[in-house]
N, C-alpha and C positions, 0 to 999 in steps of 0.2 A: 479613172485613176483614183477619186476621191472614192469609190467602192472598195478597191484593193486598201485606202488608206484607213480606210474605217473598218474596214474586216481586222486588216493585223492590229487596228488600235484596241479592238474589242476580243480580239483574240490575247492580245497586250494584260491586257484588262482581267478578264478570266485568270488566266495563267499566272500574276502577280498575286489573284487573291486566294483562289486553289493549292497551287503548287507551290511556292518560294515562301512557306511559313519556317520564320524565323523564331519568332516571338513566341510562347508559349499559350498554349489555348485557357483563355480565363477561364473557361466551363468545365475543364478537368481540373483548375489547379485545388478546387477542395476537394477532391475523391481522395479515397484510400490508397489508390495504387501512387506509388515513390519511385521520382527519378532517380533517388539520390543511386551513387554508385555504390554496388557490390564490394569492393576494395575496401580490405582491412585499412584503418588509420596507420600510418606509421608514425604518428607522437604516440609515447607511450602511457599506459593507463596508470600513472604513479600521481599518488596526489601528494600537491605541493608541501612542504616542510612548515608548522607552525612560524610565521617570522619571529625573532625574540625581541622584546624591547625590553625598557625600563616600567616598572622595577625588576629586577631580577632579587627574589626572594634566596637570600645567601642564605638563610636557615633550612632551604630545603636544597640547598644542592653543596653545603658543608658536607666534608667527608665523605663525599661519592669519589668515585671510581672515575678515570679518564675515559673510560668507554662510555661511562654513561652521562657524564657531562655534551661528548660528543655527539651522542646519540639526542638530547636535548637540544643541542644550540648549534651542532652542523661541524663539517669540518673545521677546525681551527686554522686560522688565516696564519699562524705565523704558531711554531713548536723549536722547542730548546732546552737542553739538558742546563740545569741546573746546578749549582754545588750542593752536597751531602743527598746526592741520590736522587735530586726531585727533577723537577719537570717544571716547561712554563711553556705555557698556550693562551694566545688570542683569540679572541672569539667575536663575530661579529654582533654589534646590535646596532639593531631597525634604530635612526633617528639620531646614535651617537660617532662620530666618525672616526674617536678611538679604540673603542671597541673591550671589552673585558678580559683582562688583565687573570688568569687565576694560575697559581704554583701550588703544585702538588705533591706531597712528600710523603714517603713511604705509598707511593700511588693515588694517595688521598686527596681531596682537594683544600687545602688548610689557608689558602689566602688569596684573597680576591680584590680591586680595584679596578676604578673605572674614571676615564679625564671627561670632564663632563663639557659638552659644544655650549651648553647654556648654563649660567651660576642659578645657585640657588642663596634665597636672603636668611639661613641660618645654617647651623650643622645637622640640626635634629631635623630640618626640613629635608636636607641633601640624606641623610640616611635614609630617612623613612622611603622617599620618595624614588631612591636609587636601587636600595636593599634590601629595603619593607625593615630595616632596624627600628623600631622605637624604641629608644634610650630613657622615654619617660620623663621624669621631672628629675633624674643626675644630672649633679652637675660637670662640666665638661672639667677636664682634668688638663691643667696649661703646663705647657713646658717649655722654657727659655730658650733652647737650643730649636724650637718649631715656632717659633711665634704666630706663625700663620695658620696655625693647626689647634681641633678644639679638640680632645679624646675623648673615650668614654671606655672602663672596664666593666667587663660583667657580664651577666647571663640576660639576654636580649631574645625573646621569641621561641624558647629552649634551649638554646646553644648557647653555653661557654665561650665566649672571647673575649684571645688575649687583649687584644683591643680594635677598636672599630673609631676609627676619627673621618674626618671632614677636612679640610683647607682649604684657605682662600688663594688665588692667584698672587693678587696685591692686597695691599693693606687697606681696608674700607671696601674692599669689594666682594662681591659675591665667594662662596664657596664651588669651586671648580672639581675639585679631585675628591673621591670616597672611599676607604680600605677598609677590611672587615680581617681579621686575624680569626683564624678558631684557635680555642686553647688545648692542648694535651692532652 
């Protein structure tokens, strides 16, 4: 009996190291020849979309076309006809949860804003830093009926605008909200 038990143990034995390989043989896994499967991928071969973040440089995307702002920053999360002809579209950006604000008139892209998730400690900081505006050493132009608001006219980076300000939420605190106007 203990014959027969040692035969099928070693028969056992053989059979388990021979035959029932699961695991793949280390001695071929650096060769040239590839398990991988023959099967096309079905994700497709599209590379992903630039993300957009801050700053969004308003002097280069002033007076573009709605095609090509979408074509830059991706579908618009939210679209709406406007009075005197224009358009308004959101736009997502990486990091902000409100997202870019721009109306478009006569097709053009003529005014832009953005509610910022984080304040900035001045006006000329929140332009530069939102819009790429540097307003320079103007001085911010105050107006009684916006108390919370610093402005600035004039031609910023090459472009014309009618005005490009900054506001604070509350009073003493950071600058929250940024709009850039093109002029005419």
């Amino acid at each position: 009996m203990t014959k027969i038990f040692s035969l099928s143990l070693a028969f056992s034995l053989v059979f388990a190291a021979f035959g029932c390989r699961s695991a793949p043989d280390p001695t071929t896994s650096n060769s040239n020849f590839s398990t991988a499967s023959a099967e096309p991928s079905k994700t497709p071969n599209v590379p992903p979309s630039p993300a957009r973040t801050i700053p969004v440089n308003a002097a280069q995307i002033a007076g573009k076309s709605i095609a090509e702002l979408d074509k830059a920053f991706g579908a618009p999360e939210e679209s709406n006809a406007i009075e005197n002809g224009g358009e308004y579209r959101l736009y997502k950006i990486n990091g902000q949860s409100k997202g870019l604000a721009v109306r478009f008139y006569g097709g053009r892209a003529k005014s832009f804003n953005l509610i910022l998730d984080k304040p900035f400690a001045t006006s000329k900081e929140a332009l530069k830093q939102v819009f790429n505006i540097d307003v320079g050493t103007s001085a911010p132009l105050k107006d009684a009926k916006e108390p919370l608001s610093e402005r600035y006219q004039g031609t910023f980076g090459g472009v014309k605008y009618k005005k490009v300000s900054a506001k604070r939420q509350e009073n003493g605190k950071g600058f929250i909200f940024v709009l850039a106007e093109v002029a005419e």
